[in-house]
TORKOL-4160 file (C-alpha; in steps of 0.2 Angstrom, whole numbers, padded with zeros to 4 digits, m for minus):
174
<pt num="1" X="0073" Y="0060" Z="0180"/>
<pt num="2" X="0082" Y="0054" Z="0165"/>
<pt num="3" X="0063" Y="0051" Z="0154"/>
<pt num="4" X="0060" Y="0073" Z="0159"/>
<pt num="5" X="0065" Y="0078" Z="0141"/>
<pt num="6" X="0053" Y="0066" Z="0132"/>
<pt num="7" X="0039" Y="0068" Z="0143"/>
<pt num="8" X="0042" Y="0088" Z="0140"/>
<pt num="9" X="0043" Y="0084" Z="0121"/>
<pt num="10" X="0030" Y="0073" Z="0121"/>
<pt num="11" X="0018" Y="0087" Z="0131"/>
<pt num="12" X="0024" Y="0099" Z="0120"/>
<pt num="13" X="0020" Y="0091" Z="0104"/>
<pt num="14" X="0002" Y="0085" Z="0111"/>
<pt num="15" X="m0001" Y="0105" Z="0115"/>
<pt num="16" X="0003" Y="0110" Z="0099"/>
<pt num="17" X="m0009" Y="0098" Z="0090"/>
<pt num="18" X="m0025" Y="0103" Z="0100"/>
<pt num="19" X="m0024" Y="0086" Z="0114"/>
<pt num="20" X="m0017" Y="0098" Z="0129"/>
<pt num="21" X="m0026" Y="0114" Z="0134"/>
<pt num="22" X="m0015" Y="0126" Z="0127"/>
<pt num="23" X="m0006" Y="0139" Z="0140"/>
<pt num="24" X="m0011" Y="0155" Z="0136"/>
<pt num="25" X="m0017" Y="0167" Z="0123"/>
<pt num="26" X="m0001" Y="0169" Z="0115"/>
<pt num="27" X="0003" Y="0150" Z="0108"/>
<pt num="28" X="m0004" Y="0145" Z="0093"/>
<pt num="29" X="m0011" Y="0127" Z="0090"/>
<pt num="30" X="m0016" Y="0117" Z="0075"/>
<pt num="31" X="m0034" Y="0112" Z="0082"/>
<pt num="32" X="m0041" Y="0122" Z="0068"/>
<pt num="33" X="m0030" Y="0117" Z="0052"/>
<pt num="34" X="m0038" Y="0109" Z="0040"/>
<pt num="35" X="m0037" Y="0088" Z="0041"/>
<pt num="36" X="m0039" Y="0075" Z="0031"/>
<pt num="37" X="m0047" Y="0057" Z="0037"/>
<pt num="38" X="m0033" Y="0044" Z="0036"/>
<pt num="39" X="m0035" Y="0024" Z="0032"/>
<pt num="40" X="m0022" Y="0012" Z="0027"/>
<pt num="41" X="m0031" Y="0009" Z="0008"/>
<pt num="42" X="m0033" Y="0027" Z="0007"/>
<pt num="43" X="m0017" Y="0035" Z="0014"/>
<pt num="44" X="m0008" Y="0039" Z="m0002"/>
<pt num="45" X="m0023" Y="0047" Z="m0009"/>
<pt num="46" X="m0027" Y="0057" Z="0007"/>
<pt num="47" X="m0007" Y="0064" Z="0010"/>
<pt num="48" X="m0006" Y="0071" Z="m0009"/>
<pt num="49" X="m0024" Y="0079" Z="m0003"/>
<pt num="50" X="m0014" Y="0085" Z="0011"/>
<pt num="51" X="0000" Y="0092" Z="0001"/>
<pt num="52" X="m0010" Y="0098" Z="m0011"/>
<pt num="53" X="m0021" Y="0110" Z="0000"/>
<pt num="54" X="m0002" Y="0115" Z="0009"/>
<pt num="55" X="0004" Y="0120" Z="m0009"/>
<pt num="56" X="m0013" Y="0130" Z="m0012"/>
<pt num="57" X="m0011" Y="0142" Z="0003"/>
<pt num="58" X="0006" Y="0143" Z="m0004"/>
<pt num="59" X="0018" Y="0132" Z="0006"/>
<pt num="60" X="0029" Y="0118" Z="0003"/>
<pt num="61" X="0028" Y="0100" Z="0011"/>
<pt num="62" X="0044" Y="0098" Z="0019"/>
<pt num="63" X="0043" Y="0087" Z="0036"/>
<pt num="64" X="0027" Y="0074" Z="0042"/>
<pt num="65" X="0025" Y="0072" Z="0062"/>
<pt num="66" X="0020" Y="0057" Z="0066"/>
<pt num="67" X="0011" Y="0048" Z="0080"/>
<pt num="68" X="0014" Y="0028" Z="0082"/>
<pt num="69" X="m0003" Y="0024" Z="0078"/>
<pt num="70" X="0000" Y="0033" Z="0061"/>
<pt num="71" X="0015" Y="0024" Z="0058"/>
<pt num="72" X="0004" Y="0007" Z="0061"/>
<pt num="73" X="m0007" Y="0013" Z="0049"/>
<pt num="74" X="0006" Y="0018" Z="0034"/>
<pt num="75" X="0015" Y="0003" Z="0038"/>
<pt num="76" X="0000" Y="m0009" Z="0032"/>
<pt num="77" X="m0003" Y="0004" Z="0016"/>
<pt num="78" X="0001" Y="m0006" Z="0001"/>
<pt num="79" X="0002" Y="m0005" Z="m0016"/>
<pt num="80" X="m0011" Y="m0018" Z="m0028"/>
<pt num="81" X="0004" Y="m0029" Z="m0028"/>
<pt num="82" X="0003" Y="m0029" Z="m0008"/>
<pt num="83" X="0020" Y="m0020" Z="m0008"/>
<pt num="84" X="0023" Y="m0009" Z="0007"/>
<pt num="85" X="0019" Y="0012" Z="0002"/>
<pt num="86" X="0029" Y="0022" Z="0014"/>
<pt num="87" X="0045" Y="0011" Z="0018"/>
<pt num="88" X="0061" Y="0009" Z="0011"/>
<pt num="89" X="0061" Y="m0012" Z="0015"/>
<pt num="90" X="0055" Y="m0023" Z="0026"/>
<pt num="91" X="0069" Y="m0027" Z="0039"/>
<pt num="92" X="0072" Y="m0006" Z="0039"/>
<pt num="93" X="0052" Y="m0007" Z="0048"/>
<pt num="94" X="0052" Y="0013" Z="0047"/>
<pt num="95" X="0047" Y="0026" Z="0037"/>
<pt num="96" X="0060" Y="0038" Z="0035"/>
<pt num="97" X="0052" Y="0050" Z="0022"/>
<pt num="98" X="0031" Y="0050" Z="0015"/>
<pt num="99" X="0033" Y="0059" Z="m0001"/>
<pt num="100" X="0049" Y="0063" Z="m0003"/>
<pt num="101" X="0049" Y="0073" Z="0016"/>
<pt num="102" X="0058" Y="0068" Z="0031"/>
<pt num="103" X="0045" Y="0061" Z="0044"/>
<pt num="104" X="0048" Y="0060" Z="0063"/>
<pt num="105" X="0039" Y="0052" Z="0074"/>
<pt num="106" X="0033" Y="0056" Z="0093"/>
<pt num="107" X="0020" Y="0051" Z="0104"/>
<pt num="108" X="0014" Y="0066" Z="0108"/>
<pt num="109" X="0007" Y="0068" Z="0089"/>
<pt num="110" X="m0008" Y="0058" Z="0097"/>
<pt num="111" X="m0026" Y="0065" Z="0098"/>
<pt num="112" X="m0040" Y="0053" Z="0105"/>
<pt num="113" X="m0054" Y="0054" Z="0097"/>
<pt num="114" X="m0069" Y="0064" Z="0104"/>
<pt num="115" X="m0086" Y="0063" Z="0098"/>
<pt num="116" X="m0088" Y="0071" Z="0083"/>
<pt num="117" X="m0068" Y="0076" Z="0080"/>
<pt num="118" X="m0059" Y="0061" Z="0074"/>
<pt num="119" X="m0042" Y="0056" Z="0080"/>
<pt num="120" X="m0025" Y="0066" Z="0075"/>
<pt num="121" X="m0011" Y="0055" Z="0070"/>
<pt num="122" X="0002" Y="0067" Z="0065"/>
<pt num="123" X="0004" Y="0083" Z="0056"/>
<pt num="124" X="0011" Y="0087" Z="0040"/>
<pt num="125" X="0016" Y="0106" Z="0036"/>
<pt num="126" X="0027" Y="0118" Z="0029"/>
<pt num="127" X="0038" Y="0119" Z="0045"/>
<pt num="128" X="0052" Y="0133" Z="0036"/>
<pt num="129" X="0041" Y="0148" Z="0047"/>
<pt num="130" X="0039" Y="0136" Z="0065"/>
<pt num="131" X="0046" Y="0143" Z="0079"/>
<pt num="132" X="0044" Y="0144" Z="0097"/>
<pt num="133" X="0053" Y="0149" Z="0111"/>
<pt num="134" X="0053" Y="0152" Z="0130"/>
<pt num="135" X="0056" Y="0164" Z="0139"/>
<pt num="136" X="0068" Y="0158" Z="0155"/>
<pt num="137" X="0069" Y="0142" Z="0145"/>
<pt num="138" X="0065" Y="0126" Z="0153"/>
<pt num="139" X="0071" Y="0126" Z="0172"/>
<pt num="140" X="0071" Y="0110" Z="0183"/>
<pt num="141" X="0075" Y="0109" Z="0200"/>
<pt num="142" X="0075" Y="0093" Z="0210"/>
<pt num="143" X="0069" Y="0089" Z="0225"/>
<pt num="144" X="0063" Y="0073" Z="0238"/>
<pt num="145" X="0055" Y="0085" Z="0246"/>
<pt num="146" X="0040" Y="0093" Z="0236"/>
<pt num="147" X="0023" Y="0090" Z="0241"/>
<pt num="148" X="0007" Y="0095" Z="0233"/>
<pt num="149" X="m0007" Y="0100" Z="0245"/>
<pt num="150" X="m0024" Y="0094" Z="0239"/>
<pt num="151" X="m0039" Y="0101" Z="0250"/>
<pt num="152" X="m0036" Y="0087" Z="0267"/>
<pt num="153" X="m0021" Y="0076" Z="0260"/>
<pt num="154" X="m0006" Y="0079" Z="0253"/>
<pt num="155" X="0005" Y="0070" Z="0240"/>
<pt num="156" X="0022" Y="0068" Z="0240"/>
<pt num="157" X="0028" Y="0070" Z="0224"/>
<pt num="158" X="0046" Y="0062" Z="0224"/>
<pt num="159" X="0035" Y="0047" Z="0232"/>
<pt num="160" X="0023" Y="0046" Z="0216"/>
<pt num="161" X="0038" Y="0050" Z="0204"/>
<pt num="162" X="0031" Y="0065" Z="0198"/>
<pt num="163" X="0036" Y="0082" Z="0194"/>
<pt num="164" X="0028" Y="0100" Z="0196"/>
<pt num="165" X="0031" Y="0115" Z="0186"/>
<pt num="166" X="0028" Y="0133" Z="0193"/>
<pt num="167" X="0009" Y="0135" Z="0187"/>
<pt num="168" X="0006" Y="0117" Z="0197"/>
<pt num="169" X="0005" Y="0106" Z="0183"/>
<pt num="170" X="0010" Y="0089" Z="0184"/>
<pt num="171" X="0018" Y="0078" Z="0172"/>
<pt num="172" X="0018" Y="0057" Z="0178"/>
<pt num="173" X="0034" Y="0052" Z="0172"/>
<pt num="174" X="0029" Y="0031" Z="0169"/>
């Protein structure tokens, strides 16, 4: 129960990139924003391409998401002198801002890729206008109880260490 909150974050931040079916009508993904291909010889290049096109349409680059694999990458970007790009040293092994922006990092910034779409690693935005909300906010309730009923069989769910929200989604918690 304790790995609930990251598995919701990490849902949540899979949805908002485009690698979860999205709820409804009304929540806005960034499946459509405009991308630019990543490599480790041609990250620096491609992120001032990236805040470039944010500070045409008017924003400012203030915050990088990052997925692991992205982090992988930037962390074998180096300069012609093979000096790391986008960390302060080598012992620290993280990257705490690209470009002069804070960066996070979270699993769920992680899109396979699908034949002809590319792999997402991460977003990079103007996050002053983000917002989201819920409604009843998030409510849990446990239970050794729950079952799920699947045509002939049915599936304990404390059993498979599992969790079901209201609309029957399930989230594996491993």
């Amino acid at each position: 129960m304790a790995r609930l909150p990251l598995a919701l974050a990490n849902k949540f931040d899979n949805t908002v990139i485009g690698g979860t079916t999205k709820p409804g009508d009304n929540f806005e993904d960034m499946s459509t924003c405009t991308s630019v291909a990543l490599t480790a010889t041609t990250a620096y290049t491609q992120l001032v391409t990236a805040t470039s096109n944010i500070a045409t349409a008017g924003g400012i680059v203030n915050g990088f998401a990052i997925s692991p694999q992205c982090k992988a990458m930037l962390l074998s970007a180096v300069d012609g002198q093979n000096r790391p790009l986008f960390i302060n040293s080598v012992a620290d092994g993280a990257i705490p801002q690209i470009l002069g922006a804070p960066t996070i990092q979270s699993k769920g910034m992680y899109k396979a890729k699908a034949d002809p779409a590319p792999a997402v690693v991460g977003i990079v935005g103007d996050w002053t206008q983000a917002v989201y909300g819920t409604v009843e906010g998030v409510q849990i309730a446990v239970s050794d109880q729950a079952t799920l009923t699947t045509g002939d069989s049915t599936i304990n769910l404390w059993q498979n260490n599992m969790v079901i929200r209201r609309r029957g989604i399930s989230l594996p918690l491993n």
